[in-house]
FIDOTOR-877574 format. One record per residue (C-alpha): x, y, z; residue number from 1; chain. Coordinates in steps of 0.02 Angstrom, whole numbers, plus 50000, padded with zeros to 5 digits. Layout:
BEGIN
      x      y      z  fipa  vexvex
      X      Y      Z   NUM       A
...
% end
This chain:
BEGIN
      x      y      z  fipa  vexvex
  46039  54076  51808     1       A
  46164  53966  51760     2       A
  46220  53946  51952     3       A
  46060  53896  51988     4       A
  46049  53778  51882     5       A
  46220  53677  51982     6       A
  46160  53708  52113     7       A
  46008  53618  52076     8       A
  46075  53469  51998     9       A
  46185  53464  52142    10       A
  46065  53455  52286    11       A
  45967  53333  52162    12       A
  46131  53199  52158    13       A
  46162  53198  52334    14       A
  45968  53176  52362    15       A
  45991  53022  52232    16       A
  46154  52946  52330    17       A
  46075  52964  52480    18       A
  45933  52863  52435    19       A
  46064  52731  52385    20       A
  46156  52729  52527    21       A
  46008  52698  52608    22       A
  45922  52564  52532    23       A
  46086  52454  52539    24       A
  46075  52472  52753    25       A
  45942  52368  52743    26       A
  46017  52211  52655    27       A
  46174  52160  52574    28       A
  46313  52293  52536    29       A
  46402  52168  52409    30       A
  46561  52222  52346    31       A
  46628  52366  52244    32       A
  46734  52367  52121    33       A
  46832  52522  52038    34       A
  46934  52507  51895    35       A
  47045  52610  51858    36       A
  47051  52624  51658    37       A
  47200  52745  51626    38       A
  47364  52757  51715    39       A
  47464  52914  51748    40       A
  47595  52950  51622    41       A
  47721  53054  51641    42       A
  47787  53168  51486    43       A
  47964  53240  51482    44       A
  48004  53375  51364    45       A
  48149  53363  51237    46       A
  48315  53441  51318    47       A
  48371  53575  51201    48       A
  48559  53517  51135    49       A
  48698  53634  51073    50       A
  48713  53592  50877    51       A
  48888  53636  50855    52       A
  49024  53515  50853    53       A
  49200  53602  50879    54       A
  49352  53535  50773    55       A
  49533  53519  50853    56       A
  49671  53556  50728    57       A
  49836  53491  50781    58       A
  49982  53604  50690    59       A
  50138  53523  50776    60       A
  50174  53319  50730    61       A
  50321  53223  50828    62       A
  50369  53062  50722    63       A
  50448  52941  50854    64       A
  50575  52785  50813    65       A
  50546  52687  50939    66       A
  50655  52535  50929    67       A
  50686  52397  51087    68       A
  50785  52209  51075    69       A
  50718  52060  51168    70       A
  50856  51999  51286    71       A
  50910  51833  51224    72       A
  50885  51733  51377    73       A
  50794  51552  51377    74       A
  50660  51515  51508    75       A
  50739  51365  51604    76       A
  50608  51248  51654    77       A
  50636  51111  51784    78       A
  50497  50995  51701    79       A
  50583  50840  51634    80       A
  50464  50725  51496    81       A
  50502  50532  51491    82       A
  50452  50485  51299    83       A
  50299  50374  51305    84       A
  50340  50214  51220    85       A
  50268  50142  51058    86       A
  50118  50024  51074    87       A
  50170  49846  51044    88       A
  50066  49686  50960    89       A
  50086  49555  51013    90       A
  50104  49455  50885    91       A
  50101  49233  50868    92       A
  50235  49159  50948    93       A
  50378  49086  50819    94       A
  50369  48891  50830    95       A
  50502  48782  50905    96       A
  50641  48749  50783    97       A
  50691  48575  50772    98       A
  50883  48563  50692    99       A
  50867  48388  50631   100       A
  50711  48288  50550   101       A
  50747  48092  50541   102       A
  50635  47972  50454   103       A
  50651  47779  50408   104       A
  50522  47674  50337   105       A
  50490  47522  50259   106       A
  50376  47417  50135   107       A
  50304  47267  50068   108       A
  50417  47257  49917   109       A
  50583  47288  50029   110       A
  50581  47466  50008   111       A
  50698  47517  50140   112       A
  50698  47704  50149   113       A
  50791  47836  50232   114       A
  50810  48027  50249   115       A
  50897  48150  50378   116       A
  50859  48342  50376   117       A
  50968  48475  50451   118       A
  50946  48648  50492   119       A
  51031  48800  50545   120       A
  50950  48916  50674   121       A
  50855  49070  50642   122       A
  50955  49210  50597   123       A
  50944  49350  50471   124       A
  51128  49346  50429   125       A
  51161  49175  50391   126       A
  51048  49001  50356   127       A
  51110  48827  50293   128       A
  51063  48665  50285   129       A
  51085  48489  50230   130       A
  50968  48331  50163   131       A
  50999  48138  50140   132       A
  50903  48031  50072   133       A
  50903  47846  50026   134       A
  50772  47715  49928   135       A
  50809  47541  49878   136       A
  50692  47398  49820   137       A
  50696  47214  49756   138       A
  50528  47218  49683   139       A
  50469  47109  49530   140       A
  50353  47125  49406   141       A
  50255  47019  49278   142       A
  50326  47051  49120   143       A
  50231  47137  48976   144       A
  50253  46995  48866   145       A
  50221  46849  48969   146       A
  50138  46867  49132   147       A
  50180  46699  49199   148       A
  50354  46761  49181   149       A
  50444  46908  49310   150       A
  50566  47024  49288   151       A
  50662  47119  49400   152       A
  50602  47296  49427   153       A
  50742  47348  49570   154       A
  50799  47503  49584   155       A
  50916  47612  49708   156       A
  50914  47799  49710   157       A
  51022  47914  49832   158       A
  51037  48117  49839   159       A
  51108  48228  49942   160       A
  51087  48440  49936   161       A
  51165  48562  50039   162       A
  51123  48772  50034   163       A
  51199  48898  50119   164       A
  51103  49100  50142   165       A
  51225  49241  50172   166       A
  51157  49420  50190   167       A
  51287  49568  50152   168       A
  51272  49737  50145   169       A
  51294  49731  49980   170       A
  51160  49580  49927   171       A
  51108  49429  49963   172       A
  51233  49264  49914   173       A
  51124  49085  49894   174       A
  51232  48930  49851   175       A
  51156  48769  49816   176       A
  51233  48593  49773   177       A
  51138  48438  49753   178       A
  51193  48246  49698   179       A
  51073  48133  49650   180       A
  51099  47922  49608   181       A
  50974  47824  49517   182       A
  51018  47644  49474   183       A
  50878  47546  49412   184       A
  50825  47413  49284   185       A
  50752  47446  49093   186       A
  50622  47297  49140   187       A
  50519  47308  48979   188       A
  50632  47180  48877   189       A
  50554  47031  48787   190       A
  50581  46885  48909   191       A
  50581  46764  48747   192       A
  50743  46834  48705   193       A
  50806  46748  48886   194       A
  50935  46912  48904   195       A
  51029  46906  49049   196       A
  50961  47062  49173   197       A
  51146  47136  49227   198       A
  51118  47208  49024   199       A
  50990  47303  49070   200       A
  51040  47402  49198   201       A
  51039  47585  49187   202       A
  51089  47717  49282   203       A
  51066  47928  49290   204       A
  51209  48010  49397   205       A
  51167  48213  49419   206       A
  51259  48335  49483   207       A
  51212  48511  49505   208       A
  51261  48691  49575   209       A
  51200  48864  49591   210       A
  51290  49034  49638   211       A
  51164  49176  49651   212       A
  51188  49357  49742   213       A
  51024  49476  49727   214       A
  51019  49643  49785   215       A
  50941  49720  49941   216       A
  50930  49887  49884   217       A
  50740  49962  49901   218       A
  50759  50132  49860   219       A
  50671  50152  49670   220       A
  50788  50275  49616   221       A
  50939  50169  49628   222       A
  50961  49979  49535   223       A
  50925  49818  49567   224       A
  51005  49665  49516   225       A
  51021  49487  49518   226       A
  51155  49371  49445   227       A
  51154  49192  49472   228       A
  51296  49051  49403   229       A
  51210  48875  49383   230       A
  51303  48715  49316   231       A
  51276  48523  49291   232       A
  51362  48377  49262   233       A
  51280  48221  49186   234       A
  51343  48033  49214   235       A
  51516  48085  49252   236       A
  51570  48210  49100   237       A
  51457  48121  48983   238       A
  51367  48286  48969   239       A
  51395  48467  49066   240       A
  51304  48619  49048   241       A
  51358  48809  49124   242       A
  51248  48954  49123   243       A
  51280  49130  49175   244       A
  51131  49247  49189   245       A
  51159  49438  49218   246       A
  50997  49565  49253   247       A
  50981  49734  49313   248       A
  50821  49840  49345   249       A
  50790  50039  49362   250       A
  50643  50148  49389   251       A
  50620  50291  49287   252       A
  50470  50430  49276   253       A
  50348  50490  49369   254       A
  50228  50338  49324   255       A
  50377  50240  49419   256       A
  50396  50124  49266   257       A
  50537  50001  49256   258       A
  50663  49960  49151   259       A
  50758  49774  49151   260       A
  50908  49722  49059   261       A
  50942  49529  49071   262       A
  51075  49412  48976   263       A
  51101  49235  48978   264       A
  51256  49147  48922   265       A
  51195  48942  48892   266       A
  51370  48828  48851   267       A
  51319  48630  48848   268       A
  51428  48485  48801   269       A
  51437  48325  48758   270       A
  51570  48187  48763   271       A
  51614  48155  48585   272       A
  51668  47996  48632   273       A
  51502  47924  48638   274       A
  51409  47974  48469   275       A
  51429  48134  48426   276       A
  51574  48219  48348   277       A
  51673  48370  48411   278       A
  51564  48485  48275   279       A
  51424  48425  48379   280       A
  51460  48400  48520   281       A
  51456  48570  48591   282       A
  51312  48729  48578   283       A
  51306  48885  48643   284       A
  51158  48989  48672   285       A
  51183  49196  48703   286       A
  51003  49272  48751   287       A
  50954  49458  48782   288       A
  50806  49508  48865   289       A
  50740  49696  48861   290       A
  50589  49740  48959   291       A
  50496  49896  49019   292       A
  50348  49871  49170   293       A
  50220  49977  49250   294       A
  50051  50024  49301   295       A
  49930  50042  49141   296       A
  49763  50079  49131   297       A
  49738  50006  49316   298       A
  49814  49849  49299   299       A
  50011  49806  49266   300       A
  50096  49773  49120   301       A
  50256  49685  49078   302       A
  50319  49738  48890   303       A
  50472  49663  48807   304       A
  50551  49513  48698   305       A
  50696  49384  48701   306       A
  50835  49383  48558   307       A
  50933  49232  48550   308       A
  51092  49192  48453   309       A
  51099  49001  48440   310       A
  51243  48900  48382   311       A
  51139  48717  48387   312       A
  51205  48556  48356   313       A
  51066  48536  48240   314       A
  51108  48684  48158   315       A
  51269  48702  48073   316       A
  51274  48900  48057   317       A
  51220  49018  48199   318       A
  51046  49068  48183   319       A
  50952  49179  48278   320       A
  50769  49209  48338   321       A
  50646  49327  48423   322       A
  50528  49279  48555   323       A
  50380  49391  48624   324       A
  50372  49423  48824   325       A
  50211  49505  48848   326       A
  50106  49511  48994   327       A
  49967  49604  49094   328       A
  49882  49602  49240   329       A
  49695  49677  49317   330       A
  49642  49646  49461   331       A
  49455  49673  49511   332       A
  49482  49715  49706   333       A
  49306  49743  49738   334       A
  49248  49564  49686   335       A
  49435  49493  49738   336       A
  49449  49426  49571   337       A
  49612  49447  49460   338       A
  49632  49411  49270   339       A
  49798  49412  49159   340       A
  49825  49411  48968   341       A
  49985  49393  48872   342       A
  50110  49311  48723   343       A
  50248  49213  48780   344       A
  50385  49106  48699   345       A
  50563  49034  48707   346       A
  50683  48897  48687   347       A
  50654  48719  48758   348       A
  50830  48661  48787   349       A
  50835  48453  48765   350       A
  50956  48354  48824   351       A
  51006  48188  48901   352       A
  50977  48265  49088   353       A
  50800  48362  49015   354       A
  50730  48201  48943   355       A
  50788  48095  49061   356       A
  50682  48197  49203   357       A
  50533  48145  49098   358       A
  50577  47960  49059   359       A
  50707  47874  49109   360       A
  50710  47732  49010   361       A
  50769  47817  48839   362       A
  50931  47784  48749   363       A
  51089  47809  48862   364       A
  51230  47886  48800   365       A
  51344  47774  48895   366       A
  51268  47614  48792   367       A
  51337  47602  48613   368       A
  51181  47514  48545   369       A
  51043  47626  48471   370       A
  51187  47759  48413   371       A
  51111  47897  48556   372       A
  50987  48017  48539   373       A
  50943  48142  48406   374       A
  50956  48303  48508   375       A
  50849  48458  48449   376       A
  50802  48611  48531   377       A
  50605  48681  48558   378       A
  50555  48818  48498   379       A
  50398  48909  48567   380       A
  50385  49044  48437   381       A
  50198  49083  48520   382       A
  50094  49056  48658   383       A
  49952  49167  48686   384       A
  49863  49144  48850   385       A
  49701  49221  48952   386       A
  49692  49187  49124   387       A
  49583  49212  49276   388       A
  49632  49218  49476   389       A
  49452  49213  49589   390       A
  49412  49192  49768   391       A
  49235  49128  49781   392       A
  49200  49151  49950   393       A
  49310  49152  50106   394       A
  49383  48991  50091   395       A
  49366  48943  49897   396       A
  49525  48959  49757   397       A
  49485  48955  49578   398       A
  49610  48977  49445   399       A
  49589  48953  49265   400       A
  49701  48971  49101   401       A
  49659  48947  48924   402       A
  49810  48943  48810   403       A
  49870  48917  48605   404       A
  50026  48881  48567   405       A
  50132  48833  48411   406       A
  50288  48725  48439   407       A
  50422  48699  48320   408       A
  50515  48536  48337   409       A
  50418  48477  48520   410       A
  50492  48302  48585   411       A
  50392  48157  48585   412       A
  50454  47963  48642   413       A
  50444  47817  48514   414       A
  50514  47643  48581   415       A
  50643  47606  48483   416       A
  50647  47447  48378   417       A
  50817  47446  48331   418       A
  50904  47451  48495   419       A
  50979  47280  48562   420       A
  50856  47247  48702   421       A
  50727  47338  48616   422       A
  50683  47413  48776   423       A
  50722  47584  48767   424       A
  50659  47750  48666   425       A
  50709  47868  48544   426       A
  50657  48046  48523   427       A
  50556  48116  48381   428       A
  50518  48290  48358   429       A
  50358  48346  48258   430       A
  50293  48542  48226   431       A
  50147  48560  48347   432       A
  49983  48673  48347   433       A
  49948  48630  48570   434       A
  49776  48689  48634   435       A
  49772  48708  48831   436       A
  49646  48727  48976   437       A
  49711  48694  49132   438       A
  49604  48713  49309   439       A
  49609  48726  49489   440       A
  49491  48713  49614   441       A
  49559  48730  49807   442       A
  49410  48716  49944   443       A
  49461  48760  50133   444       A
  49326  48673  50201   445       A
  49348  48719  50358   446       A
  49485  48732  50482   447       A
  49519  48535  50471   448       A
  49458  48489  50295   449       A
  49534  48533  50115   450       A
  49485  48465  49960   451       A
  49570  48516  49808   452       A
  49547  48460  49630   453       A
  49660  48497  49467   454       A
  49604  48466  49302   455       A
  49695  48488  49120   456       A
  49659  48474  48949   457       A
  49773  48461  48800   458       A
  49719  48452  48598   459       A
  49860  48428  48497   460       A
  49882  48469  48295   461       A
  50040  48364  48239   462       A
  50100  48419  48055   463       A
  50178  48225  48002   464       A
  50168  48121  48155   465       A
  50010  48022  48166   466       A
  49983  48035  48343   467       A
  50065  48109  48491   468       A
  50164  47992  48618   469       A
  50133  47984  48787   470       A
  50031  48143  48811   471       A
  49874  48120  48901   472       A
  49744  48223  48815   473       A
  49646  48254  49017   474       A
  49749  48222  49164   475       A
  49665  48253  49329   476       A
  49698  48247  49515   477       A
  49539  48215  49677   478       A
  49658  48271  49826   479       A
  49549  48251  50005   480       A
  49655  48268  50192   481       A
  49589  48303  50363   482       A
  49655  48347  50517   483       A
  49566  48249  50674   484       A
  49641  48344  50850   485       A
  49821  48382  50785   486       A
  49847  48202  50799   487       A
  49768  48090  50638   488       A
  49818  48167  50468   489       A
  49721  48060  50329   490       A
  49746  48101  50147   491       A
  49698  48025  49987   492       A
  49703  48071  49813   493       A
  49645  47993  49652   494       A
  49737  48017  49480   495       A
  49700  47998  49318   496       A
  49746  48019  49139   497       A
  49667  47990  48989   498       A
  49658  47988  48788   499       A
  49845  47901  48791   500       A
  49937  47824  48650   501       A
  50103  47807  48575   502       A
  50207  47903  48455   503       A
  50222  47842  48276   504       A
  50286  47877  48100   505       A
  50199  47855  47963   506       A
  50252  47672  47908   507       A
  50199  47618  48092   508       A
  50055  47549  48191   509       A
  49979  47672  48338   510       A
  49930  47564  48479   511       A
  49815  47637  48610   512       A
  49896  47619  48803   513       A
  49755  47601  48946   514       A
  49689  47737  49028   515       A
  49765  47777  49217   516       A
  49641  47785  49373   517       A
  49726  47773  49546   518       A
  49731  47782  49717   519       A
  49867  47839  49851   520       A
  49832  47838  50027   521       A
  49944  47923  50173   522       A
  49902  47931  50362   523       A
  49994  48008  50493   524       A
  49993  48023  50676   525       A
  50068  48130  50781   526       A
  50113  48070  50966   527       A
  50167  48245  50997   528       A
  50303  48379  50909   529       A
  50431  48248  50910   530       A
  50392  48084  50855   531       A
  50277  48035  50737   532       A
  50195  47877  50637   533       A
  50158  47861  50447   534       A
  50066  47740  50351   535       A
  50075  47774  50140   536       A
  50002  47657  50027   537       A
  50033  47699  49830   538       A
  49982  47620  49663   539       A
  49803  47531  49759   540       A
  49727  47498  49570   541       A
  49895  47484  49457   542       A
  49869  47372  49326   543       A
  49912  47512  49182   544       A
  50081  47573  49098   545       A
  50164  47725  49094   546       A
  50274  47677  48968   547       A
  50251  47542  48829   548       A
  50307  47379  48901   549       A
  50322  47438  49079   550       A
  50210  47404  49199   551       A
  50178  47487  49353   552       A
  50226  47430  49520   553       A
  50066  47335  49614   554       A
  49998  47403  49760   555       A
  50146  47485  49873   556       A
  50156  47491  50061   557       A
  50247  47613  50191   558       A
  50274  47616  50379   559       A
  50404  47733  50432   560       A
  50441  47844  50597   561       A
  50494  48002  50603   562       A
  50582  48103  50727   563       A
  50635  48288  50760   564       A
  50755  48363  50907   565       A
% end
């Protein structure tokens, strides 16, 4: 039954197919697809592996030395290297050296003038070199007490200077010696008094020399040190001074602080033939001066203090004093600006060759009228100072210092009434409280322009004088130059000082001296590296005095030529 029933279905699929196949003769067959839904996929069985693993057991061990030596032979190569040399720069070439500089000039109020440079060539062994100069005028002036009247206001001055630079191997030697000649005329005599002018002529004669040898060691652990011998002589043996000044220096600790050890030996004297006797004529001043420096708290600091042993003429015994010597340093690198702080003091050695550098018409020890000067020492038992170093922008200079000092004995001039001529000035010493700004102001304009500008104020506190002598309270200074092509060099510069008067005692009468405002004028041209042109006119304003009774010069004028070969 069940065969039947195949067979059936059988016959009754082929009868349906065949219909198909039929029906599609007729027309289209269209295309057939067959899709094949499931691959073929082969299946290995698992291979059957042996489970045991055998162990090897070794029961007879060798221990071998083996030992070998390399043979000591060198590969020899034929390659050759040539060393590659350094990279140079190339820096500015060093400008010509001229060995002589000769200039002559000369002036409305016969001013002949004169000076002759020379030079040794460059070399790091040995430098030297010479200078002479020369200055004479005939000038007049309208006297202070009658300006219908003139007095003679000539004057001659002459110097010469020689150094020579040797370097050792053990230091450096510098010698220096220097002569210098002023004749001139104490012009500020009362013409009533019809003195003849051959008694008023002064003159200044100084002489001076240095020794110095300085070390050129650079190593830190080994010392430094510098010695230096320095003399002068005064008018011919009316008064001499020798110094002697010994310091060494050593780095010690890790911090690489420094120690210094400096002493001064000071031996001035004066001809007791003059004024002063042999128990005064003479002084001797022995300093020593410990210090310790270094790096602090990212700035520098300079520690230490000065002990001097003083045997004074205006002291009869030998006294002795202690100065400070403190100093430090910060610098602000990232705004380039630097600032300092610091106590300072010391002795203020006068003399006749000290106060004659700052007026030359005071009494003369050569003239027996007016009995000399009253010699005392300075002493600066304190000045405490803040300062400040800035660059504001690339081409601006600012420096600033404010400063408070207290002076015992500081010299002040006084004309002296008692004198012959009545023409000349004593010293006078007061205790002083002196207040201090000073200023600077430097502007690089640009590469052809400069303008710089200085500025200082002083306040002082006088304990008995009634007023200070001939101490500005502001003194200031306008310089201007530009440079046109290398070739036209114009300055000019404008001075003044203010808040002037005229030391007094008690029993006398302060009167007020003009304020100073003036002009100075220089141009120079340049017809190439050897010969040049100058034009300098000084003193265009005048009109004032620098000292009581002596007028300036008037206006002052210079042409000179100048040569170099």
């Amino acid at each position: 039954m069940k065969n039947k029933t195949i067979v059936l279905f059988y016959i009754l699929g082929c009868f349906l197919i065949g219909q198909s196949i039929f029906a599609q003769t007729d027309g289209d067959l269209g295309v057939q697809e067959v899709q094949v839904t499931e691959s073929f996929i082969p299946d290995v069985p698992d291979a059957i592996k042996l489970a045991d693993n055998p162990k090897l057991s070794d029961t007879i061990k060798v221990n071998k030395n083996i030992s070998y030596k390399p043979l000591n032979r060198r590969f020899e190569s034929q390659l050759k290297l040539n060393p590659i040399k350094s990279a140079k720069i190339k820096g500015e070439p060093l400008s010509k050296l001229y060995h002589t500089y000769i200039y002559g000039g000369v002036g409305n109020m016969s001013m002949p003038t004169s000076k002759i440079f020379y030079s040794s060539d460059r070399n790091k062994s040995l430098t030297y070199g010479l200078a002479l100069g020369y200055i004479e005028s005939y000038s007049d002036v309208k006297s202070a007490f009658d300006n219908e009247q003139k007095v003679s206001a000539a004057f001659r001055e002459t110097d010469f200077s020689a150094y020579v630079k040797k370097d050792f191997d053990f230091g450096i030697i510098n010698t220096y010696f220097s002569r210098q000649g002023n004749v001139f005329q104490a012009y500020g005599y009362n013409t009533n008094s019809k003195l003849e002018e051959k008694f008023t002529q002064e003159y200044w004669g100084y002489s001076t020399m240095s020794v110095s040898l300085q070390s050129k060691n650079t190593d830190k652990s080994k010392p430094t040190y510098y010695a230096k011998l320095f003399a002068y002589d005064l008018n011919e043996q009316t008064e001499n001074s020798v110094s002697c000044l010994l310091s060494a220096q050593q780095t010690v600790g890790l911090n690489d602080y420094s120690v210094e050890l400096a002493m001064d030996y000071d031996f001035n004297n004066l001809s007791d033939k003059y004024v002063f006797a042999d128990s005064l004529a003479k002084e001797l001043i022995l300093t020593f001066s410990p210090s310790v420096s270094g790096e602090l708290g990212g700035g520098f600091l300079n520690l230490g203090f000065e002990l001097k042993s003083m045997d004074t003429r205006d002291s009869a015994d030998i006294s002795y004093a202690i100065f400070p010597k403190i100093h430090y340093d910060y610098i602000f690198s990232e705004k380039n600006q630097s600032a300092y702080a610091g106590v300072r003091g010391g002795l203020d050695e006068n003399s006749y060759w000290t106060l004659s550098k700052k007026n030359p018409f005071i009494l003369n020890a050569l003239t027996t009228d007016g009995g000399g000067l009253n010699l005392i020492n300075s002493q600066i038992k304190y000045d405490v100072y803040v300062g400040m170093n800035s660059y504001l922008g690339a081409n601006i200079n600012w420096s600033s210092e404010l400063s408070y000092a207290r002076v015992q004995n500081m010299s002040f001039f006084d004309l002296d009434d008692y004198s012959t001529y009545q023409n000349k000035f004593k010293v006078v010493y007061d205790d002083v409280n002196h207040l201090l700004w000073s200023s600077e102001l430097d502007w690089e304009i640009n590469s052809n322009a400069n303008l710089n500008l200085q500025l200082d104020y002083h306040k002082y506190d006088l304990d008995s004088l009634q007023d200070y002598a001939y101490k500005p309270g502001i003194v200031s200074k306008l310089g201007f130059s530009y440079n046109i092509g290398d070739k036209i060099l114009p300055q000019i510069e404008l001075v003044g000082a203010f808040d002037r008067s005229t030391a007094t005692d008690s029993a006398s009468i302060v009167p007020l001296l003009n304020d100073i405002i003036d002009v100075n004028f220089a141009l120079e041209y340049k017809y190439n590296s050897i010969f040049s042109a100058y034009f300098k006119a000084r003193n265009l304003i005048g009109g004032y005095q620098i000292w009581e009774n002596y007028p300036v010069l008037g206006p002052q004028v210079f042409f000179g030529l100048s040569f170099r070969f």
